[in-house]
C-alpha positions in Angstrom: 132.2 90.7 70.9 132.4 94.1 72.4 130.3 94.7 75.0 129.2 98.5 74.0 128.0 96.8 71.0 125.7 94.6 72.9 124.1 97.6 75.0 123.7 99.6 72.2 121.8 96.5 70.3 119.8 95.7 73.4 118.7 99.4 73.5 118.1 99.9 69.9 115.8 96.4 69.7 113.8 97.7 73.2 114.9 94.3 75.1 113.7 94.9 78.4 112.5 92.5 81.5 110.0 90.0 80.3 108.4 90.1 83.7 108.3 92.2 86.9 109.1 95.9 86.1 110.7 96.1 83.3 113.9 97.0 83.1 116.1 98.2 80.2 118.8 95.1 79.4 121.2 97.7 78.8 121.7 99.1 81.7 122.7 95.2 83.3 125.2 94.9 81.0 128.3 95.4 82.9 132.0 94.2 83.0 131.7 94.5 87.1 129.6 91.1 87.0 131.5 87.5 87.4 128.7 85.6 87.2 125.4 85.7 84.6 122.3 84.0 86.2 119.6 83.0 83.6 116.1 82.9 85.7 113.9 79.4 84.7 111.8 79.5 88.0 108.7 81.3 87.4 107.5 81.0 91.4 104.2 81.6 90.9 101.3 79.1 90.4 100.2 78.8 86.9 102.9 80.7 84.6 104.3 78.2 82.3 105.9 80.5 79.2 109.7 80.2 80.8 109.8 76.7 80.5 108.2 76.5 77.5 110.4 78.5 75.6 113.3 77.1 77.2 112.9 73.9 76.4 111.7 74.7 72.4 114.7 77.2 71.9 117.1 75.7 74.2 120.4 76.2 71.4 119.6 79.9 70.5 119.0 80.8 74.9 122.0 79.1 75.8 124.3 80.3 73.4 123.1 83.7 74.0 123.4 83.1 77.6 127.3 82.0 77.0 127.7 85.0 74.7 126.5 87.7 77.0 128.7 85.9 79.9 131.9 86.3 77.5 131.0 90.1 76.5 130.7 90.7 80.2 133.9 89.1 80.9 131.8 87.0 83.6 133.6 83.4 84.9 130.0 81.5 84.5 126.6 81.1 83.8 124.3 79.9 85.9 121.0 78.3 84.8 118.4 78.5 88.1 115.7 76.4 87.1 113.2 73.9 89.4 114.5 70.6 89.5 111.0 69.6 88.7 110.9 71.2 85.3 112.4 67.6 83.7 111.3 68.1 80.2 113.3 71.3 80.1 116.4 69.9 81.9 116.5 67.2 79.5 116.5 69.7 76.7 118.9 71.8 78.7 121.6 69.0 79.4 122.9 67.9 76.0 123.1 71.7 75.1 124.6 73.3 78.0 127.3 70.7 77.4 128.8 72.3 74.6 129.5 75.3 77.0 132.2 75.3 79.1 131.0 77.9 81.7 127.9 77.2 81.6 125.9 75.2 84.7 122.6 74.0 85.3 121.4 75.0 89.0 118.4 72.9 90.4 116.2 74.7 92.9 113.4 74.0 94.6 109.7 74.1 93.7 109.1 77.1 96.5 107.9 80.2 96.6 109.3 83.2 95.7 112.3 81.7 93.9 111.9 83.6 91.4 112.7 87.0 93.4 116.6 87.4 91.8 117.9 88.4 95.6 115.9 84.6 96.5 117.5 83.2 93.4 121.0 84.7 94.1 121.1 83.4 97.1 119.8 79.7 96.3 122.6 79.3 93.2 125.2 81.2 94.6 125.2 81.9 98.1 125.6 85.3 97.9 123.4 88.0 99.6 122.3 91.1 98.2 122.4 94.0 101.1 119.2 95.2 102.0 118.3 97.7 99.5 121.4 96.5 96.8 120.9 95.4 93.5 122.8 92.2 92.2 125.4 94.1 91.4 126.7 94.9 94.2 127.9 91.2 94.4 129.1 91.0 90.9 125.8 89.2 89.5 123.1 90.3 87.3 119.8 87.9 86.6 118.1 87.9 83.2 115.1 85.5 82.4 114.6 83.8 79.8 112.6 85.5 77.4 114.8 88.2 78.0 117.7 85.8 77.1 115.9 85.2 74.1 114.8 88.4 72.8 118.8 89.5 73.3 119.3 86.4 71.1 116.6 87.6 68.6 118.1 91.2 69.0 121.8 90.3 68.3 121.1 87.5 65.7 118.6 89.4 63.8 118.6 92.8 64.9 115.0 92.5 65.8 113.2 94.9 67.6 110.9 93.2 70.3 107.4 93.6 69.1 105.4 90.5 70.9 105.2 88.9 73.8 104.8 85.1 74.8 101.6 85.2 77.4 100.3 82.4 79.0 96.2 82.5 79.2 94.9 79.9 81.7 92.6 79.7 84.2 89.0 79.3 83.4 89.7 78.9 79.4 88.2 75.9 77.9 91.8 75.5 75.8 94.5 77.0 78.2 97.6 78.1 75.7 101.1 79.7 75.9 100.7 82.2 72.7 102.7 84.8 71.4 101.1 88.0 71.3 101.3 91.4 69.7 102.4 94.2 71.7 99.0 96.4 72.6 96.8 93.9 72.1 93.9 94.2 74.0 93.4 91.7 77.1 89.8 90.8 75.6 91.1 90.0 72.0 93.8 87.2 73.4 91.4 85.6 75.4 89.0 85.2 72.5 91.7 84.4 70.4 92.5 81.5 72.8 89.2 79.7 73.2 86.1 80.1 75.3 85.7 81.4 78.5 84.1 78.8 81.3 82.6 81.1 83.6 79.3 83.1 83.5 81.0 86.5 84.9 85.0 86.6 84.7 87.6 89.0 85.3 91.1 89.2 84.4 93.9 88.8 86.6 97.3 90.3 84.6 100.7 88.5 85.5 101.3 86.0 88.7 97.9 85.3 90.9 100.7 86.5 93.7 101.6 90.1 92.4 99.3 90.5 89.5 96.5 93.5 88.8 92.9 93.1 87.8 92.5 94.4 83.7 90.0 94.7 82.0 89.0 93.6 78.6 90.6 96.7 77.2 93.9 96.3 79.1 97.4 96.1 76.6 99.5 93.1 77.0 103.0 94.7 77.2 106.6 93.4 77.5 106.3 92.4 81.2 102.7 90.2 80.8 103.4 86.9 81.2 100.0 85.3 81.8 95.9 86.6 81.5 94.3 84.0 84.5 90.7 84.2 83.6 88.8 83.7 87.7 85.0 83.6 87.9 84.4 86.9 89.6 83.3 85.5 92.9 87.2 84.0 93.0 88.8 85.1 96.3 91.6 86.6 94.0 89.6 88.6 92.5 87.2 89.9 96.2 90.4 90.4 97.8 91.9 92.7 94.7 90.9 96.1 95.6 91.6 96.3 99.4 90.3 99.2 101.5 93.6 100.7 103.3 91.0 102.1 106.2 89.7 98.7 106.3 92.7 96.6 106.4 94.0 98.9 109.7 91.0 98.2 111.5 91.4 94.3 111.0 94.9 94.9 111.8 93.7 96.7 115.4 90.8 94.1 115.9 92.1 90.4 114.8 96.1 90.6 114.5 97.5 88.6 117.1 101.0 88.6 116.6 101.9 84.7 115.8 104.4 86.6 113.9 103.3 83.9 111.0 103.9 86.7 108.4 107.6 87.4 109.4 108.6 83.8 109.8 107.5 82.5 106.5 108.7 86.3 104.7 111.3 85.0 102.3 113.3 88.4 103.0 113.5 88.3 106.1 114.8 85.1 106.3 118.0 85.7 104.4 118.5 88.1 107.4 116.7 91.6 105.5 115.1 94.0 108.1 111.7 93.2 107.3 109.3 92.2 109.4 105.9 92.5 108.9 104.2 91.7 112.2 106.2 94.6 114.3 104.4 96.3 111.1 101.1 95.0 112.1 101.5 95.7 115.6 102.4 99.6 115.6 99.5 99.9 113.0 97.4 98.2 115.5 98.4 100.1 118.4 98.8 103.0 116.5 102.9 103.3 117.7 105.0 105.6 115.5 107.8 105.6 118.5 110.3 103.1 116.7 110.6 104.3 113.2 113.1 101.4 112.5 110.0 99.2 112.2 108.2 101.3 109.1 111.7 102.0 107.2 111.8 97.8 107.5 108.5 98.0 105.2 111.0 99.8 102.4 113.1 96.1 101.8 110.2 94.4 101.5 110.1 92.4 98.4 105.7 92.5 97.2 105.6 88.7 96.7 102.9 89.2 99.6 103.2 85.5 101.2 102.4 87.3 104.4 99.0 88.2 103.1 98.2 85.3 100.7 99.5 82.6 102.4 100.6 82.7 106.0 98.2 84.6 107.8 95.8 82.8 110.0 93.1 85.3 110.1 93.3 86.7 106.5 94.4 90.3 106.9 96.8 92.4 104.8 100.3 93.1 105.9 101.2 93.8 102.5 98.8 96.2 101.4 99.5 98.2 104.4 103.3 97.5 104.1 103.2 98.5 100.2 101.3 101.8 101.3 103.9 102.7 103.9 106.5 102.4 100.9 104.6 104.8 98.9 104.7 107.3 101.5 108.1 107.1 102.4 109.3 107.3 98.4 107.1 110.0 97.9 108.7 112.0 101.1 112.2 111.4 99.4 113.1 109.3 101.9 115.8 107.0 100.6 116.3 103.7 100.5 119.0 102.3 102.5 121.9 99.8 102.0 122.3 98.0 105.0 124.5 95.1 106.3 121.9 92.1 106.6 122.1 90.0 109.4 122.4 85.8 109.1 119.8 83.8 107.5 117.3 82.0 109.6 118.1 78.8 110.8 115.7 76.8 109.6 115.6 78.8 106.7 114.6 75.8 104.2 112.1 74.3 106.0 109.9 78.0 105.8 109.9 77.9 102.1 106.3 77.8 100.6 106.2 74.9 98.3 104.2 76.1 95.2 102.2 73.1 94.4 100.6 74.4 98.3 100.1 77.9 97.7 97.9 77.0 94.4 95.7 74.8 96.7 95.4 77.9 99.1 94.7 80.2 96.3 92.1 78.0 94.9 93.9 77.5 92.0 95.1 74.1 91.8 92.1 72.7 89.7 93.1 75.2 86.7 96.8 74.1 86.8 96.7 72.2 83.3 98.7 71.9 80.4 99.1 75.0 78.4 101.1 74.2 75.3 103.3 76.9 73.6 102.5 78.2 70.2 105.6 80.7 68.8 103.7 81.7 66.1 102.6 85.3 66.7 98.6 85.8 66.3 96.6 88.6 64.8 95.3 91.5 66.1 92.8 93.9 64.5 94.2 97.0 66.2 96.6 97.6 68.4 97.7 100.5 70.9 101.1 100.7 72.0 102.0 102.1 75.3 105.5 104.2 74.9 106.0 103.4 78.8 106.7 99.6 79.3 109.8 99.5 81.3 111.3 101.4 83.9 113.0 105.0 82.8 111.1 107.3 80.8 108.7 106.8 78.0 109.8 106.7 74.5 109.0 109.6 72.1 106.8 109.1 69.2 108.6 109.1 66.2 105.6 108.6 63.5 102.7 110.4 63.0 98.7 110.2 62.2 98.3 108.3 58.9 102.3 107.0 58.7 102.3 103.5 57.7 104.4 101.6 59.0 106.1 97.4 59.3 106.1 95.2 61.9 109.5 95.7 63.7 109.8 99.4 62.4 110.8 101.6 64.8 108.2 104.4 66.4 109.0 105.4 69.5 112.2 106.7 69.8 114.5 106.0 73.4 114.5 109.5 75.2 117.7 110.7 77.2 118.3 108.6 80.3 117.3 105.2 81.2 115.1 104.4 78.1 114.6 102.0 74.8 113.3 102.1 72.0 109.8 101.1 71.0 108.6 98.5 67.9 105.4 98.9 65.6 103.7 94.8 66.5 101.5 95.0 63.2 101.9 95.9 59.3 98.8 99.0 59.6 98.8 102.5 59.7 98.7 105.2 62.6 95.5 105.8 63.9 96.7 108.4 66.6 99.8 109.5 68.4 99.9 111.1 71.7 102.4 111.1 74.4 101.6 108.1 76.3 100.8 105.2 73.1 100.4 105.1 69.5 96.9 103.1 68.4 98.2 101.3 65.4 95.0 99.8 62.7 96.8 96.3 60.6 96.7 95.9 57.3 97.0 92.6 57.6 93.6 89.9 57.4 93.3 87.3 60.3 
């Protein structure tokens, strides 16, 4: 097929990311790329939607995989998935058989493999420069609900309108669900089952680089699990961090074991971060080497340093994260660099996932969460015209329109942008410039 064909369906349907930021499938779709990685790691402790989907559409991913390797002109495609994920392999390997150019790449159950510059590196070999994209070595990384909403796109010329979440945690029945775009946070959870804690809160995406919600938060394209933690979780205390705060423990407690670098997966494919030379000029309050704060630019936000390998519990990733605000918002670019070797004894650093849950007080809500395809209701819905990166889509319906689920309503605006999908049969409630509240006409 041609591949301005496939960009121009990608962009019309609104395929984005299904995880991380968000962005536009489009704009990945290049003839410079030699080799298509489809991500099936999902690093963090408790997401379980990737593999599900995976292994219950393996046919449609794969042959969507092999057909956006061929429109690409790529030499192969590279399924990354954790060699522990057997039910999925086994559903893999009879299929991926059929293609040619098509591999199946066992990685390890670590921490952050799911970071496409970690993943790039584990299949391929290949490092990205410090602050490169894939692209720069002739790759690019979908996942796989991406995968599959390009599959549902090209196939069907379906607009993506739902997302698989999975809602675990402290959830009597812990599901993978597919859910309506602008559903309300509260709504899936009650949909699910019963909550098992007296006072909750809910922790949006990974337990490593998720957000607190609320109950009237909107899944969007890039949610990929609602954990439900008793309040007095340590997730949850350590969410909203004091910046003031954290620099004082910084000054009082760090003592450089340099515990945060070593185990920084960045860092050890040889990128200039390095979070306790961080710690330490914050601590000593040293601006003299500026080479040590533009290191806080490459650093990646999967915030092991902070989660995981500090001994004394502070936060070199909320103070890293705010040093990369201030710099972006100073215009002050972001670097490509040459990086240097990896770390010898590179492998031996990784954080095995199944040991970060225990650390995160997590590993007792690690259960089963079986996938259900079938979308569920939702009363009302309001559709945020911002859920990738670019700008926001314009509204192209009005107060009282009705509209279909899959009709279009925001339109792509000029630049790096898609297109937006009514999730329910209703009608408009209200339009403004940021989402379109949308009431069904459908009955649970």
């Amino acid at each position: 097929m041609i591949l301005e064909e496939l960009k121009d369906i990608a962009r019309e349907c609104g395929v984005v990311g299904a995880g991380g930021a968000g962005f536009p499938s489009y704009a990945k779709l290049t003839d410079k790329a030699d080799t298509v990685i489809l991500n099936c790691v999902e690093c963090e402790p408790l997401l379980k939607l990737h593999r599900q989907l995976l292994a219950l559409c393996a046919p449609q991913i794969v042959k969507m995989l092999d057909t956006v390797r061929d429109a690409i002109g790529a030499r192969e495609a590279v399924i990354g998935i954790k060699g522990e994920y057997t039910e999925t392999i086994d559903a893999l390997i009879p299929v991926t058989g059929k293609y040619k150019k098509v591999k199946i790449h066992k990685v390890d159950a670590a921490y952050p493999m799911g970071d496409e510059v970690i993943l790039i590196y584990e299949t391929t070999g290949r490092v990205i420069r410090p602050g490169g994209l894939p692209i720069d070595e002739n790759v690019v990384v979908f996942n796989v609900e991406t995968m599959y909403n390009l599959y549902m796109a090209f196939t069907q010329h379906t607009g993506v309108s739902d997302k698989l979440v999975s809602v675990v945690g402290a959830v009597d029945t812990p599901k993978t669900i597919r859910v309506p775009l602008g559903m309300p946070v509260g709504d899936v959870v009650r949909a699910v089952g019963n909550i098992t804690a007296d006072e909750y809160a809910f922790l949006i995406g990974g337990p490593m680089m998720g957000y607190i919600g609320r109950a009237d938060t909107v899944v969007t394209k890039t949610c990929n699990a609602i954990i439900v933690l008793p309040k007095g979780h340590k997730l949850v205390q350590s969410a909203n961090k004091d910046l003031g705060t954290e620099r004082r423990r910084a000054s009082s407690a760090c003592c450089q074991c340099r515990t945060c670098t070593d185990l920084c997966s960045r860092h050890a494919i040889g990128h200039p971060i390095e979070p306790h030379r961080i710690m330490r000029a914050v601590a000593n309050n040293d601006i003299s080497d500026l080479s040590v704060f533009k290191g806080a630019m490459y650093c990646s936000g999967c915030r092991i340093c902070e989660k995981y390998a500090c001994p004394q519990g502070l936060s070199p990733a909320t103070i890293i994260q705010e040093f990369k605000k201030a710099q972006r918002a100073a215009g002050i670019p972001l670097e490509k660099t040459d990086p240097k070797n990896p770390v010898a004894g590179r492998d031996e650093r990784k954080v095995p996932v199944h040991r970060l849950a225990q650390r995160l007080g997590l590993a007792k809500y690690d259960k089963d969460a079986p996938i259900d395809n079938t979308c569920i209701y939702a009363k009302t819905v309001r559709i945020p015209l911002s859920q990738h990166i670019g700008a926001a889509a314009e509204p192209a319906v009005s107060v009282g329109d009705t509209v279909k689920k899959g009709q279009l309503i925001g339109r792509a605006a000029s630049g790096l942008s898609v297109n937006i999908h009514s999730s329910t049969d209703g009608k408009v409630a209200s339009v403004d410039e940021f989402e379109i509240t949308i009431a069904s006409s459908k009955e649970s």
